[in-house]
C-alpha positions as CSV (number, residue, x, y, z in Angstrom):
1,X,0.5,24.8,108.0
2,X,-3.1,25.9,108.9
3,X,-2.8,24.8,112.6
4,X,0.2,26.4,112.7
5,X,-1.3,29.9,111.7
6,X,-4.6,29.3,113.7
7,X,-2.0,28.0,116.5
8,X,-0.3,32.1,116.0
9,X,-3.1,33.8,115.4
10,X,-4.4,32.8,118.8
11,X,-1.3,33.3,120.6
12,X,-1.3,36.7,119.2
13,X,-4.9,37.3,120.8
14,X,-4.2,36.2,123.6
15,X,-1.0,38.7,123.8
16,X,-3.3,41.3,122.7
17,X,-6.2,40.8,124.7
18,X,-3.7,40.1,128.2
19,X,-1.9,43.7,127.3
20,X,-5.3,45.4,126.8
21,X,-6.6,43.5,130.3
22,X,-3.5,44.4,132.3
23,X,-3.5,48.7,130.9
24,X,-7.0,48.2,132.2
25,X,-5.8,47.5,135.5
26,X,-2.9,50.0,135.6
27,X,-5.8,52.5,134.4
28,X,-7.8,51.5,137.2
29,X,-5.3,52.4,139.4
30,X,-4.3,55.4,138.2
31,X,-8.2,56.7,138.4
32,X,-8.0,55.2,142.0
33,X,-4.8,57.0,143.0
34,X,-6.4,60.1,141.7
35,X,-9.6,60.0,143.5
36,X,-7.4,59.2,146.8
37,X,-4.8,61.8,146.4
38,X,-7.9,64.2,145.5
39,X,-9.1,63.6,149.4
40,X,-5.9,64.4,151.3
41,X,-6.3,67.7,153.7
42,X,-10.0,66.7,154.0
43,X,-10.6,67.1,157.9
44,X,-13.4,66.4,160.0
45,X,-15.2,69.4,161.2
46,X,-16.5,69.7,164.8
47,X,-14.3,66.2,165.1
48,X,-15.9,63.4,166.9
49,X,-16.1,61.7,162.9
50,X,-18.4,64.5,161.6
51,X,-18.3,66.9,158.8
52,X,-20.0,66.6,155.3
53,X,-17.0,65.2,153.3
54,X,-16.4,62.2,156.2
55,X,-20.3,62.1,156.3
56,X,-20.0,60.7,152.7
57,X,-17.4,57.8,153.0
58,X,-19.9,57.2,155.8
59,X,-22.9,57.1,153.8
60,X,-21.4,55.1,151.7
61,X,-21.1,51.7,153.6
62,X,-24.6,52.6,155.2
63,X,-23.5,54.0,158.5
64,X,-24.5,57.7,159.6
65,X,-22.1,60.9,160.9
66,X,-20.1,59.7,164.3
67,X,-18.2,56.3,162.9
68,X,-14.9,55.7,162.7
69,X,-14.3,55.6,158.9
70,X,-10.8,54.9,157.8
71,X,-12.7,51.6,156.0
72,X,-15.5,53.7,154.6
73,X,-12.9,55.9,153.2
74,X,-11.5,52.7,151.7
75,X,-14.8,52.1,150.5
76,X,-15.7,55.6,149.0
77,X,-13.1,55.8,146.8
78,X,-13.5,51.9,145.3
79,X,-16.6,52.8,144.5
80,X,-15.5,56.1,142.6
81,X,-14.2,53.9,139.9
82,X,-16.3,50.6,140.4
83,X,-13.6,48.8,141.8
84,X,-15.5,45.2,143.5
85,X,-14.6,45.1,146.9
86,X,-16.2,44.7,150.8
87,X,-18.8,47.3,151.1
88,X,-17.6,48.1,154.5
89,X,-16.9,50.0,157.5
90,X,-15.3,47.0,159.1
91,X,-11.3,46.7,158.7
92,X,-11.5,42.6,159.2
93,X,-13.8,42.4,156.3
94,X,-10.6,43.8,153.6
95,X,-8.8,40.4,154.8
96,X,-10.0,38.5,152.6
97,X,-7.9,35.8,151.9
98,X,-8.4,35.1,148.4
99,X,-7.4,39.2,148.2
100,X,-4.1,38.9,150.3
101,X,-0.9,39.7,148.4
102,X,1.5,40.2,151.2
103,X,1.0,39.0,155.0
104,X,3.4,40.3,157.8
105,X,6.6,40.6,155.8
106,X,6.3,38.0,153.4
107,X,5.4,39.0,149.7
108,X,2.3,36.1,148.9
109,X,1.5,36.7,145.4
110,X,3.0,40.2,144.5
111,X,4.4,43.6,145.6
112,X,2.1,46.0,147.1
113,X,1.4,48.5,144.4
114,X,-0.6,51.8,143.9
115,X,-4.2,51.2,145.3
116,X,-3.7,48.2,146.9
117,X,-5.1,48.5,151.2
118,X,-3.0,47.7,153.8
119,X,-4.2,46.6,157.3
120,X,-2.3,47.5,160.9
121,X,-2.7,45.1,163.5
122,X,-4.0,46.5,167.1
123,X,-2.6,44.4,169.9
124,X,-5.0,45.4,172.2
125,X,-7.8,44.8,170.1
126,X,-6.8,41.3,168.6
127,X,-7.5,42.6,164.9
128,X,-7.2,44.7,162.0
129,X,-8.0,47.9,163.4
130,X,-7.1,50.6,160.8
131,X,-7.0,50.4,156.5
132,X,-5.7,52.7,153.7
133,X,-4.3,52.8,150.6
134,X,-0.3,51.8,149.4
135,X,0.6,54.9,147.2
136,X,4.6,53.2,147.0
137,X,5.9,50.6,147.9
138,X,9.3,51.0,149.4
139,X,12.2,48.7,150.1
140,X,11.7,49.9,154.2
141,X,8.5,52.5,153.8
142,X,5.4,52.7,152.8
143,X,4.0,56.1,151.2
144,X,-0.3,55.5,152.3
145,X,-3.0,57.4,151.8
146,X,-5.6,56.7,154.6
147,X,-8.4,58.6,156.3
148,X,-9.5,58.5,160.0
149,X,-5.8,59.5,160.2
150,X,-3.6,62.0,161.9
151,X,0.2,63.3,161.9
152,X,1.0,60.5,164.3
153,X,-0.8,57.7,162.6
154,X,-3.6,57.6,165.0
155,X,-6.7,55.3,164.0
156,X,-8.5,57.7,165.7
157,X,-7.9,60.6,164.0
158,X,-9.1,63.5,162.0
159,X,-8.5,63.6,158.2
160,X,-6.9,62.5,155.0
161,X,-3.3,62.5,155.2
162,X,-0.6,61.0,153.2
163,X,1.8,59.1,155.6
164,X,5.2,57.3,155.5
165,X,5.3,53.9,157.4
166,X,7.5,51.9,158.3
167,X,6.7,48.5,156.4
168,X,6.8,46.1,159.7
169,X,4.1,48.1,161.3
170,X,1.7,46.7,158.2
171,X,-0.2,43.1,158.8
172,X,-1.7,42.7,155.3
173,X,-2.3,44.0,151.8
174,X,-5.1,43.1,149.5
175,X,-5.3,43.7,145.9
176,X,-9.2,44.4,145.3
177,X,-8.3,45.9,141.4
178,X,-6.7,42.5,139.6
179,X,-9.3,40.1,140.6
């Protein structure tokens, strides 16, 4: 009789604490949605990746005004709400394997969701080349949030801007929040 209420007192823990850990999560994302949303309509100003907002995604991964920074944008906004991630202005560095929830097409471990990064591949330069956030997850689209950005979903562009893709034109999508 005693094992069995040590046996459900325990179980009942455990349901407690994994409830508590995963409203962390979904609270983690809803700050992280929230900072991202808050950046869309930033522009650069003067263009060539300058202007004092774009200089602070910049500044922090370490790299100074003049730098592509779609993955610092990444970046910036992890760090608003001390999410662990790559510290980086480098798209490859997000594909971290052990991060990777869905690889060209195929879901891997779970559905994209809200704060999650996606990763387009660029042909021409045999990598990831350009990184923002999943807002939604569609059953054909894809509602991002990604900087470095334009209205034709240019990697080399000049602001914030909350796009609709088409879900084949995404490589990857890490989950940096539930790990």
């Amino acid at each position: 009789m005693a094992e069995t209420k040590t046996l459900y007192v325990y179980l009942l823990c455990f349901l407690v604490c994994s409830s508590a850990a995963g409203q962390d999560h979904l609270s983690k994302r809803y700050e992280l949605q929230e900072i991202y949303l808050s950046q869309v309509g930033t522009r650069e100003q003067g263009g060539a990746n300058r202007g004092e907002q774009v200089e602070q995604y910049l500044a922090a991964v370490s790299f100074g005004p003049g730098y592509a920074w779609c993955a610092a944008f990444v970046s910036w906004c992890y760090q608003q709400v001390d999410v662990e991630h790559p510290k980086s202005a480098w798209v490859p560095s997000y594909a971290r394997k052990q991060n990777l929830i869905y690889q060209r097409g195929q879901v891997i471990k779970q559905i994209p969701q809200t704060g999650d990064v996606f990763l387009i591949w660029y042909e021409r330069l045999k990598r990831p080349a350009h990184i923002g956030f999943v807002d939604q997850w569609q059953a054909t689209w894809v509602i991002t949030v990604e900087g470095n950005t334009n209205d034709d979903g240019s990697r080399e562009g000049d602001g914030v801007y909350r796009k609709r893709r088409v879900q084949r034109q995404i490589l990857a999508v890490g989950n940096f929040i539930d790990f």
